[in-house]
C-alpha positions in Angstrom: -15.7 3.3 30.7 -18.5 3.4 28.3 -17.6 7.0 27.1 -13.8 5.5 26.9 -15.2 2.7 24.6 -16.7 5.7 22.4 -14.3 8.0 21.7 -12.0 5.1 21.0 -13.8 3.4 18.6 -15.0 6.6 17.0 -11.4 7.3 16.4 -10.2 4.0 15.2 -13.1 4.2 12.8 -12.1 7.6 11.4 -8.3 6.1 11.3 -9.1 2.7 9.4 -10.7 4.9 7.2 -8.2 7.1 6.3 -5.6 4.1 6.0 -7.8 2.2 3.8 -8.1 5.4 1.7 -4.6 6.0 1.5 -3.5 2.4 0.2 -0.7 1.0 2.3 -2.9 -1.2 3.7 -3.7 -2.7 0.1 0.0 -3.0 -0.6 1.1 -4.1 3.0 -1.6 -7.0 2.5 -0.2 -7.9 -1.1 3.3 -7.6 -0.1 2.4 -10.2 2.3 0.7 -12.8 -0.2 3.0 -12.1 -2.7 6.3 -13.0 -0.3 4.4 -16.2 1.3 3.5 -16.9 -2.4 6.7 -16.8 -3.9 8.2 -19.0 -1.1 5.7 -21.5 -1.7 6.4 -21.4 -5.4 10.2 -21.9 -4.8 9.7 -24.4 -2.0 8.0 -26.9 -4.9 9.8 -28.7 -6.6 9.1 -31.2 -9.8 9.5 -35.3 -10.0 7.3 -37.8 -10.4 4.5 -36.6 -8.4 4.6 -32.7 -7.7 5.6 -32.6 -4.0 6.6 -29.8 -2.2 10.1 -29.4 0.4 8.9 -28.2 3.6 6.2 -25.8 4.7 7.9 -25.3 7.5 11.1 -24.3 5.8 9.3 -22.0 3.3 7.6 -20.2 6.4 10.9 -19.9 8.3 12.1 -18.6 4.8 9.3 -16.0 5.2 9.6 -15.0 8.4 13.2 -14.0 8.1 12.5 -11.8 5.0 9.5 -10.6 6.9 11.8 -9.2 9.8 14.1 -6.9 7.4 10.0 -5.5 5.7 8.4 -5.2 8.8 10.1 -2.4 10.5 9.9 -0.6 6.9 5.7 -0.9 6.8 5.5 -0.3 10.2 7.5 3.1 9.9 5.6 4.1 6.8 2.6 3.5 8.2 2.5 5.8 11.2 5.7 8.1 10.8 3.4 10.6 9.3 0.0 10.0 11.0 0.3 12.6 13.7 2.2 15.5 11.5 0.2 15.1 8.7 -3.2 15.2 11.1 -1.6 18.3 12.7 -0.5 20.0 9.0 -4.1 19.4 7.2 -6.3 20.7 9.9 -7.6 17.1 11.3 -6.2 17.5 15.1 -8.0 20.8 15.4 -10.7 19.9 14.4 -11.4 16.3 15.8 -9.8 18.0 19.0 -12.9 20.9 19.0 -15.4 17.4 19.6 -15.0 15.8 23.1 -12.7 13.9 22.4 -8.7 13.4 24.9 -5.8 13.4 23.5 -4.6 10.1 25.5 -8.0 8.3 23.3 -7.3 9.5 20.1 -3.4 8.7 20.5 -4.1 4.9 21.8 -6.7 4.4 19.0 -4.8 5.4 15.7 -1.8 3.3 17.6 -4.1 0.2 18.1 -5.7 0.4 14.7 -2.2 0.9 12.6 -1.0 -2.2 14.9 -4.1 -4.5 14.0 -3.8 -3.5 10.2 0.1 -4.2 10.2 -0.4 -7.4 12.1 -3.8 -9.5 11.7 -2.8 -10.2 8.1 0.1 -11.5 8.7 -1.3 -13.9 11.2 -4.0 -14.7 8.5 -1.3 -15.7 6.0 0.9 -17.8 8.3 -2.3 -19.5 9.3 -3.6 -20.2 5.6 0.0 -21.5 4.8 0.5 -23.6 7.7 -3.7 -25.0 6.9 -2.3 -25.2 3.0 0.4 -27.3 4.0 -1.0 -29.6 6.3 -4.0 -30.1 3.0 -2.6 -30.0 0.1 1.1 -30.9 0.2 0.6 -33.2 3.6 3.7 -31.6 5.0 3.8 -31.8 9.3 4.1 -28.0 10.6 4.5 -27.5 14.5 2.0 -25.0 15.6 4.5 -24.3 18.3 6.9 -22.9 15.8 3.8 -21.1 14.2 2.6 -19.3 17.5 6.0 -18.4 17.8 6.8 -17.0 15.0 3.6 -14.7 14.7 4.7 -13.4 18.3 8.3 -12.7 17.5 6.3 -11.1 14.3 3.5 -9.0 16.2 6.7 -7.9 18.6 8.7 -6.6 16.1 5.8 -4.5 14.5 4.8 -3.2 17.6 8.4 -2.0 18.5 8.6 0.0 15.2 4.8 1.2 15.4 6.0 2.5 18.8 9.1 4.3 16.9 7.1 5.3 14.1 4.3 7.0 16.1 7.0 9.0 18.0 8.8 10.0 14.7 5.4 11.5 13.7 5.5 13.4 16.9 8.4 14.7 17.5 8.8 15.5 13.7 6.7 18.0 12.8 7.7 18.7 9.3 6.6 15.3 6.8 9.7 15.5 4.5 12.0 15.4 7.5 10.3 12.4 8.9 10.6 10.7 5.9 14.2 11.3 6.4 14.2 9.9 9.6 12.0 6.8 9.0 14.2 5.6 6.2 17.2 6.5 9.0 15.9 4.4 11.7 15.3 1.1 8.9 18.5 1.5 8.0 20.1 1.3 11.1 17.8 -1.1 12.5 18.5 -3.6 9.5 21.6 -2.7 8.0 24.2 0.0 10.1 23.6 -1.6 13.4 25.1 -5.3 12.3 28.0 -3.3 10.0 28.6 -1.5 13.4 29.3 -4.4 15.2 31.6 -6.3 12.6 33.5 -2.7 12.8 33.8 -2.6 16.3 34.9 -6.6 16.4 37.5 -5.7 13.7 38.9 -2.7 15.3 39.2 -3.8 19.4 39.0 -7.0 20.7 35.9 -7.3 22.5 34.5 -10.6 24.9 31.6 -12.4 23.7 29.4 -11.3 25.9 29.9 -7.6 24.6 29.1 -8.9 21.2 26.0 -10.5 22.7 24.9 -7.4 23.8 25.3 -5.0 21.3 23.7 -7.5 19.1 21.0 -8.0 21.2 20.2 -4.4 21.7 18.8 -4.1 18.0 15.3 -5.6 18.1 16.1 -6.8 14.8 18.7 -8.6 15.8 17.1 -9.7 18.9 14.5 -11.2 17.1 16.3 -13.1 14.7 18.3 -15.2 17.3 14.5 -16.0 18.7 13.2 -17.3 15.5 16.4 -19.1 15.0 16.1 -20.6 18.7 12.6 -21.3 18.5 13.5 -23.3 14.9 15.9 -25.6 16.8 17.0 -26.1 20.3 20.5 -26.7 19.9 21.1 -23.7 17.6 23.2 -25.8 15.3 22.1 -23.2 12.2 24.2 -20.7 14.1 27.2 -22.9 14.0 29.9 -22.0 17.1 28.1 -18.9 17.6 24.7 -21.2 18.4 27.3 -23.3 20.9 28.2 -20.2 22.6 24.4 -19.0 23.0 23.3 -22.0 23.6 25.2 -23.0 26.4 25.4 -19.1 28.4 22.4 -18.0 27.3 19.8 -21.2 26.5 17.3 -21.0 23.6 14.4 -20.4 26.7 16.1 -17.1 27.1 16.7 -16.1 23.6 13.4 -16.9 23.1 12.2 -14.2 26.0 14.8 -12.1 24.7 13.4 -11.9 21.5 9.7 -11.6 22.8 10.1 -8.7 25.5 12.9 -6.6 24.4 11.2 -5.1 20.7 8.0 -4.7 22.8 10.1 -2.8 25.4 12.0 -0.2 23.3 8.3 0.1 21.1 6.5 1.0 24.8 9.3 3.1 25.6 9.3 5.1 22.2 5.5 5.4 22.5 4.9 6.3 26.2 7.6 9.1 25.2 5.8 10.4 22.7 2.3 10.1 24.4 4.2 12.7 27.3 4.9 14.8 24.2 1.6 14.8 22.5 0.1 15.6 25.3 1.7 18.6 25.8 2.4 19.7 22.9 0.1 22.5 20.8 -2.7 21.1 18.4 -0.8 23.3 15.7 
């Protein structure tokens, strides 16, 4: 266990380094401050007394920005970690210490993870604290906790598909290809899919429910908007409908497990293929 402990933090160490090195993590980290910036900014408003419309509101504001960027960072951030390793030299070489392939796969997946996702926690916690002390504005911290799980579940579903991206895809210009292929049709292709199918055959609800539901994206953006109000009232009939077959509870879940099972399933995949695959 203690040998375990070694070689992983060894590698996590070598990993944070290069990732500081390269930047992302600089601009991941602004990208965050700037976006929970500018909602505050917009979320003020002027009158007598400067006041401010809802911290709550200008986090849920956040949030749902947050889920069409955080597939994008997470992809860029490990859709060339493996190739690139493998390319420059770095695998054969880390690989002639003792060091397993299993180790050095979990730790660059644990340390992209953390970078991607304790800021983000960080800044919903400093808004919800600047809320609560300088504008005196009520934030649930139940809406909070849930927000930075639906959050921390979507990174790690696209970490999952990044990191097997990387694997599979040996050549870095092609994986660039296909990380800006599987945003796309996470955020964009998969929702203009399902108004196509709706238009062309008429399809139950519960067909619609599922497709949708299938995209993590998707999946959690009905749990954000459940976990935001009970009755899913924002949703209009479609919140009746889910409401009263499926339950907010379940969307909840729904939006909770399923991103962390297709990112486990994408990442136990490529752990099989890294595994045995050659070094070069």
């Amino acid at each position: 266990m203690r040998t375990l402990s070694r070689e992983l933090w060894a590698v996590a160490r070598l990993d944070l380094a290069e990732a500081l090195r390269s930047r992302w993590v600089l601009f991941s980290g602004l990208a965050y401050a700037l976006l929970g910036g500018a909602f505050v900014f917009v979320g003020m408003r002027e009158s007598s007394v400067l006041g401010f419309s809802g911290m709550g509101r200008a986090l849920l504001s956040m949030i749902h920005a947050l889920l069409l960027l955080l597939p994008l960072f997470a992809l860029t951030a490990t859709g060339q970690v493996i190739n690139r390793a493998r390319e420059d030299g770095t695998l054969e070489l880390l690989f002639s210490h003792p060091v397993r392939r299993s180790v050095y796969f979990l730790a660059i997946s644990i340390t992209r993870y953390l970078v991607l996702a304790l800021p983000l926690v960080v800044l919903m916690l400093v808004m919800t604290l600047i809320g609560r002390w300088v504008f005196g504005q009520e934030t649930g911290w139940g809406f909070v906790f849930q927000a930075m799980g639906i959050s921390a579940s979507l990174i790690a579903c696209f970490v999952g598909a990044g990191i097997a991206v990387s694997t599979f895809i040996r050549n870095q210009a092609r994986a660039v290809i296909w990380i800006l292929v599987i945003w796309a049709a996470a955020v964009a292709f998969m929702d203009f899919g399902l108004v196509a199918v709706m238009l062309n055959w008429r399809v139950t609800p519960e067909v619609v429910f599922i497709l949708a539901a299938l995209n993590p994206v998707q999946a959690a953006r009905m749990a954000l908007l459940a976990g935001t109000s009970s009755e899913l009232s924002v949703l209009g009939p479609v919140g009746f409908y889910l409401m009263h077959q499926v339950g907010s509870a379940w969307l909840l879940v729904l939006g909770l497990l399923w991103p962390l099972v297709c990112g486990a399933a994408w990442w136990c995949a490529a752990l099989l293929s890294f595994r045995r695959a050659d070094i070069v």
